[in-house]
VEXKE-358066 format. One record per residue: residue number from 0; x, y negated, z negated of N, C-alpha, C, O in turn. Coordinates in steps of 0.001 Angstrom, whole numbers, plus 500000, padded with zeros to 6 digits. Example, Ala and Ser with C-alpha at 12.3 -4.5 7.8 and 13.67 -1.06 7.14 Angstrom:
<sites>
+-----+--------+--------+--------+--------+--------+--------+--------+--------+--------+--------+--------+--------+
: seq :    n.u :    n.v :    n.w :   ca.u :   ca.v :   ca.w :    c.u :    c.v :    c.w :    o.u :    o.v :    o.w :
+-----+--------+--------+--------+--------+--------+--------+--------+--------+--------+--------+--------+--------+
:   0 : 513190 : 505690 : 492200 : 512300 : 504500 : 492200 : 513200 : 503300 : 492200 : 514236 : 503319 : 491535 :
:   1 : 512850 : 502250 : 492920 : 513670 : 501060 : 492860 : 512900 : 499970 : 492130 : 513409 : 498862 : 491961 :
+-----+--------+--------+--------+--------+--------+--------+--------+--------+--------+--------+--------+--------+
</sites>
This chain:
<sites>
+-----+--------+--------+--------+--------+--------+--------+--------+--------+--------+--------+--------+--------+
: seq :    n.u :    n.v :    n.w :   ca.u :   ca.v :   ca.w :    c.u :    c.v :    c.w :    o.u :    o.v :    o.w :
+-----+--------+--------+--------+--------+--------+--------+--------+--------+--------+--------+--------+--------+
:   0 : 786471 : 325367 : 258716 : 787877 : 325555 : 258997 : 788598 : 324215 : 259105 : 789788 : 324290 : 258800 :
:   1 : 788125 : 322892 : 259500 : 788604 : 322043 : 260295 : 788764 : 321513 : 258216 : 789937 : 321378 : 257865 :
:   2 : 788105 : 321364 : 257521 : 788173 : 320706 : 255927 : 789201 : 321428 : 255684 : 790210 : 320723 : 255695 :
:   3 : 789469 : 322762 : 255418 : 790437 : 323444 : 255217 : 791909 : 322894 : 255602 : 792774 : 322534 : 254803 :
:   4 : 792007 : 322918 : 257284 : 793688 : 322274 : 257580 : 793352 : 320957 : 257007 : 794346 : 320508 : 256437 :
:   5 : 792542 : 320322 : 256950 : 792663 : 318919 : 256709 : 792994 : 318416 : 255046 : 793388 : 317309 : 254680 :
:   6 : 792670 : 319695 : 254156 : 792998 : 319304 : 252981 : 794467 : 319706 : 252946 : 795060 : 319122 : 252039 :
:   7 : 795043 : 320326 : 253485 : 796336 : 320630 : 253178 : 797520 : 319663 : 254181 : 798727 : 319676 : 253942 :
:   8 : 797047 : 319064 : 255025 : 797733 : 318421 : 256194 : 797750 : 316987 : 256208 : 798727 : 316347 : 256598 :
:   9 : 796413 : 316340 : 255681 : 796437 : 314582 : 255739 : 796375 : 314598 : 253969 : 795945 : 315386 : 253127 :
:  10 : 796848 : 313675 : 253953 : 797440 : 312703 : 252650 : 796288 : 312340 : 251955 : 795623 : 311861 : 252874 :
:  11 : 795372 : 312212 : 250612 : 794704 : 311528 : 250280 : 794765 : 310405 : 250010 : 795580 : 310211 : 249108 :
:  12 : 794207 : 309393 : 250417 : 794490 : 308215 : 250309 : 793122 : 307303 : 249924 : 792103 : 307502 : 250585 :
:  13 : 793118 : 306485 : 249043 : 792496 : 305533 : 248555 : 791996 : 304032 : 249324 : 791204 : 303199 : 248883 :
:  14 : 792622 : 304023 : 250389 : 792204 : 303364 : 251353 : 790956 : 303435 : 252534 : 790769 : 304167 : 253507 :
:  15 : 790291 : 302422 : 252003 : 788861 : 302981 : 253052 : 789211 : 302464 : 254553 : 789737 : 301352 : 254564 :
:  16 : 789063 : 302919 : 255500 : 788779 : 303327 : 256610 : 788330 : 302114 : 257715 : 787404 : 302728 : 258246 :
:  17 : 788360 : 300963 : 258334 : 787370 : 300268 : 258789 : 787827 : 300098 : 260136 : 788765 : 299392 : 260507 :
:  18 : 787084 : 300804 : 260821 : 787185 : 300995 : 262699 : 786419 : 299590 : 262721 : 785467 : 299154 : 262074 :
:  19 : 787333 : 298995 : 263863 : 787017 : 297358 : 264959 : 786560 : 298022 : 266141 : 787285 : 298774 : 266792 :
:  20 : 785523 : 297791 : 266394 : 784622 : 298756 : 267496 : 784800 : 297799 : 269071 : 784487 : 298112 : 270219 :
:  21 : 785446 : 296522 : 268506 : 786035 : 295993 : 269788 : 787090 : 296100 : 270853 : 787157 : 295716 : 272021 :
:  22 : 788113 : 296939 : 269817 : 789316 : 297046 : 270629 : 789337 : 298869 : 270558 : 788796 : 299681 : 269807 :
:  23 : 790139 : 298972 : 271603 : 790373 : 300520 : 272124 : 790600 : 301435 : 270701 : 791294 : 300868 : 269858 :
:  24 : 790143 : 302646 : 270384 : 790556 : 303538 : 269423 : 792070 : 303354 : 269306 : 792543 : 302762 : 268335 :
:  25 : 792632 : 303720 : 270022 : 794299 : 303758 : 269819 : 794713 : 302532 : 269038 : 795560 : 302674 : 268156 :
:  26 : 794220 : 301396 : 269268 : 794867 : 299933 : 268477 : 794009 : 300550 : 266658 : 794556 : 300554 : 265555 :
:  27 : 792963 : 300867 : 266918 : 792735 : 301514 : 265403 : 793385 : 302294 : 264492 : 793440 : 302081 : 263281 :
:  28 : 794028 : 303476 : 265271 : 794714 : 304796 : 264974 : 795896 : 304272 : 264681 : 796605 : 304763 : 263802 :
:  29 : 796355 : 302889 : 265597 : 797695 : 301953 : 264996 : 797962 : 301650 : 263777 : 798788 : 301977 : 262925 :
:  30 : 796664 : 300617 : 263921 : 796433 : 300150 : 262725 : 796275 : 300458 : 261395 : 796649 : 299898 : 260365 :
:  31 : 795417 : 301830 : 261700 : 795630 : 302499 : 260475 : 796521 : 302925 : 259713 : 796559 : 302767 : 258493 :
:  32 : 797661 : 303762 : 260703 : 798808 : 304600 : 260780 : 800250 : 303160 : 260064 : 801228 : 303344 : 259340 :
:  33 : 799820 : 302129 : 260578 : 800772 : 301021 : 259860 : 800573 : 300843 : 258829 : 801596 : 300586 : 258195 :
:  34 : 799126 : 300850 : 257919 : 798478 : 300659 : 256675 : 799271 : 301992 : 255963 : 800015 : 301916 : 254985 :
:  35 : 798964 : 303069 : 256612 : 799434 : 303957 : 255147 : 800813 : 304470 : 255450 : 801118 : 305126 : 254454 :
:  36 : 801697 : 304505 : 256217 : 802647 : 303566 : 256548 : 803409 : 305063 : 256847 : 804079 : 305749 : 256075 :
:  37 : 803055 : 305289 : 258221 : 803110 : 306655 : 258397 : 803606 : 306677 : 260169 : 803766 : 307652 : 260903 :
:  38 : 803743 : 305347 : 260436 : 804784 : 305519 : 261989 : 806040 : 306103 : 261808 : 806675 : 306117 : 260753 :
:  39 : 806445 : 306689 : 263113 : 807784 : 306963 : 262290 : 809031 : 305928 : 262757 : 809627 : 305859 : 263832 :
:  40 : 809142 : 305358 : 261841 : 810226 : 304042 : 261840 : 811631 : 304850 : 261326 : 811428 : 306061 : 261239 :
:  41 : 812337 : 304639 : 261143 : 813557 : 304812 : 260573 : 814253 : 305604 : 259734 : 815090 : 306507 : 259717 :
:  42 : 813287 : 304616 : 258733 : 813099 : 304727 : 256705 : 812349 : 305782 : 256554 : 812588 : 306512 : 255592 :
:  43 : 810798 : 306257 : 257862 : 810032 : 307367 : 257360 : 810759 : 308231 : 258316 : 810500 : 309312 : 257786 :
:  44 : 811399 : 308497 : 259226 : 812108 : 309695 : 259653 : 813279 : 310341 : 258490 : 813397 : 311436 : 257940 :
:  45 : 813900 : 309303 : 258453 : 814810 : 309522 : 257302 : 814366 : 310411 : 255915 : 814982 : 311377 : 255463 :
:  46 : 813030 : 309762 : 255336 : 812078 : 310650 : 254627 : 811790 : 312168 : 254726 : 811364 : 312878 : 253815 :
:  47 : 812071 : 312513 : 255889 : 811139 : 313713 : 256587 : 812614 : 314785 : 256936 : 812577 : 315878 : 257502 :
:  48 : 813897 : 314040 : 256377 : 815095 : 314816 : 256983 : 815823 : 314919 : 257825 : 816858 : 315582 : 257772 :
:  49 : 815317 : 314105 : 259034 : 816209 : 313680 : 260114 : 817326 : 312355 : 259829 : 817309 : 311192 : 259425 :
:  50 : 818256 : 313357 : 260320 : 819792 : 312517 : 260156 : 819540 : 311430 : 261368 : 819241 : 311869 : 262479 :
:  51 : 819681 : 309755 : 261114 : 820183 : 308862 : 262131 : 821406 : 308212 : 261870 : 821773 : 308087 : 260701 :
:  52 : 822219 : 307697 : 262988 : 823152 : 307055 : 262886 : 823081 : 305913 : 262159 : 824020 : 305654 : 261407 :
:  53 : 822063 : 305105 : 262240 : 821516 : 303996 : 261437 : 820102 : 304012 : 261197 : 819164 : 304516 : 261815 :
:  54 : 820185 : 303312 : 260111 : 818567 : 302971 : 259067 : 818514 : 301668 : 259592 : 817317 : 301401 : 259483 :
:  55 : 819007 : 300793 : 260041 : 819204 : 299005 : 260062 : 818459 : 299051 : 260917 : 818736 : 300130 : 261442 :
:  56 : 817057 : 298301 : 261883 : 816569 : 297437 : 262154 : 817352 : 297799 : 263351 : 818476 : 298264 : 263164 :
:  57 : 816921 : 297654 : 264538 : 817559 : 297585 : 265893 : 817301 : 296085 : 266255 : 818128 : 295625 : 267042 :
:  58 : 816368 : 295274 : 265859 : 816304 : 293965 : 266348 : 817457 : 292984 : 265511 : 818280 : 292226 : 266026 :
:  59 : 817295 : 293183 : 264455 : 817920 : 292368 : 263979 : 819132 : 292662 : 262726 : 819554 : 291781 : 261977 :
:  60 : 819566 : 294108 : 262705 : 820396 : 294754 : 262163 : 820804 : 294119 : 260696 : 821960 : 293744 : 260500 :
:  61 : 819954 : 294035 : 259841 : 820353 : 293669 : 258819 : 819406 : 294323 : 257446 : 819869 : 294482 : 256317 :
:  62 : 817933 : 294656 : 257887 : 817545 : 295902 : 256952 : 817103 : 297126 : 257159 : 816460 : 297105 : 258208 :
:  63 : 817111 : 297760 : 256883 : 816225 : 299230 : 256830 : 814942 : 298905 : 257815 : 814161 : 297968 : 257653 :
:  64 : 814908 : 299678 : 258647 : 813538 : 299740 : 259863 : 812464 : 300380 : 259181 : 812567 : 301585 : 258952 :
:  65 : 811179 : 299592 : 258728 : 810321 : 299875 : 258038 : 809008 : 299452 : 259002 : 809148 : 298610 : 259889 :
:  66 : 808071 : 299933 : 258816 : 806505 : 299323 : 259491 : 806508 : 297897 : 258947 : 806535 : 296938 : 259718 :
:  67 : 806480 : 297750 : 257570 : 806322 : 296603 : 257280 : 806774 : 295101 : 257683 : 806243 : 294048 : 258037 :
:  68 : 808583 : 295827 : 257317 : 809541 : 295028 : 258209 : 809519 : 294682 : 260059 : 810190 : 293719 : 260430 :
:  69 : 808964 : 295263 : 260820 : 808575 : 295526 : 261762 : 807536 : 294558 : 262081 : 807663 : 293720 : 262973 :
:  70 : 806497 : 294682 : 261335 : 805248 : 294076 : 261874 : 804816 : 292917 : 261147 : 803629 : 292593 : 261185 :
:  71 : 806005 : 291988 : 260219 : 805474 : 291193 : 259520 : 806356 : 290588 : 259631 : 806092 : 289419 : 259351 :
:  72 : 807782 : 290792 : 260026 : 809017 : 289781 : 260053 : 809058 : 289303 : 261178 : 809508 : 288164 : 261293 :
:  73 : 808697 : 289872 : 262101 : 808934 : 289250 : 263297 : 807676 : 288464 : 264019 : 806534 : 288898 : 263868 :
:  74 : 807918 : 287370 : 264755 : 806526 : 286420 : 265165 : 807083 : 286610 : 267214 : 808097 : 286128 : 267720 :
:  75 : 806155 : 287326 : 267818 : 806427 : 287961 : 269123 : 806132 : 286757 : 269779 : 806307 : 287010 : 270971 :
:  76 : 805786 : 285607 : 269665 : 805737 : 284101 : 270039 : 807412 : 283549 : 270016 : 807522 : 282530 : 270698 :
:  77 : 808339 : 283866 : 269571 : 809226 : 282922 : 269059 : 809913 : 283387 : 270319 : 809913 : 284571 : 270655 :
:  78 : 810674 : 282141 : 271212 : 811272 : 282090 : 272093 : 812520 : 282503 : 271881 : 812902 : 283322 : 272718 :
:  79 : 813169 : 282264 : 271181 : 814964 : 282873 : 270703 : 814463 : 284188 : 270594 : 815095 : 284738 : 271496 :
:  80 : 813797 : 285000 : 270124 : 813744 : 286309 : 270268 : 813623 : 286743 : 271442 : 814477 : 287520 : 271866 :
:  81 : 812294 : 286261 : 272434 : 811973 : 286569 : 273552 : 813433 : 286547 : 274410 : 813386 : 287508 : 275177 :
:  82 : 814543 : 285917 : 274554 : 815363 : 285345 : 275711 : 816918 : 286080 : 274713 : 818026 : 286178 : 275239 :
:  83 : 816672 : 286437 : 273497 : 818021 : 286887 : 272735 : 818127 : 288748 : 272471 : 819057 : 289318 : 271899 :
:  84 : 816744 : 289490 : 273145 : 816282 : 290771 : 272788 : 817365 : 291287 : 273639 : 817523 : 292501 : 273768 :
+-----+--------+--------+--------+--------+--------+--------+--------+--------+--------+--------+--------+--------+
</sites>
């Protein structure tokens, strides 16, 4: 039963799989979930039919709120962000 919902419910994807057995499951399930790019940010709510007032980026209002954009534009070290949020 459990192959059954699962073929009709998760995505096939070509991406193999690789659990870090160091850090908590949840930072995995993150990690993963950022790879096939399936948080729901903005751009993928928007996908799915939900109306928002804005697509722009809440940090820095200038693109579309994406995982990518999210987790690669921004450096959580940088002090003007820290003291300008």
């Amino acid at each position: 039963m459990r192959n059954f919902i699962y073929a009709y419910t998760l995505e096939y994807s070509n991406i193999s799989t690789r659990w870090n057995y160091y850090v908590p499951l949840k930072v995995n399930v993150h990690v993963w979930r950022i790879e096939i790019d399936k948080l729901p940010t903005r751009l993928n709510l928007r996908d799915k039919g939900i109306e928002l007032e804005s697509l722009l980026c809440p940090v820095c209002f200038e693109i579309g709120e994406s995982a990518g954009h999210l987790f690669s534009n921004y450096n959580i070290f940088d002090p003007y962000m820290a003291f300008n949020s």
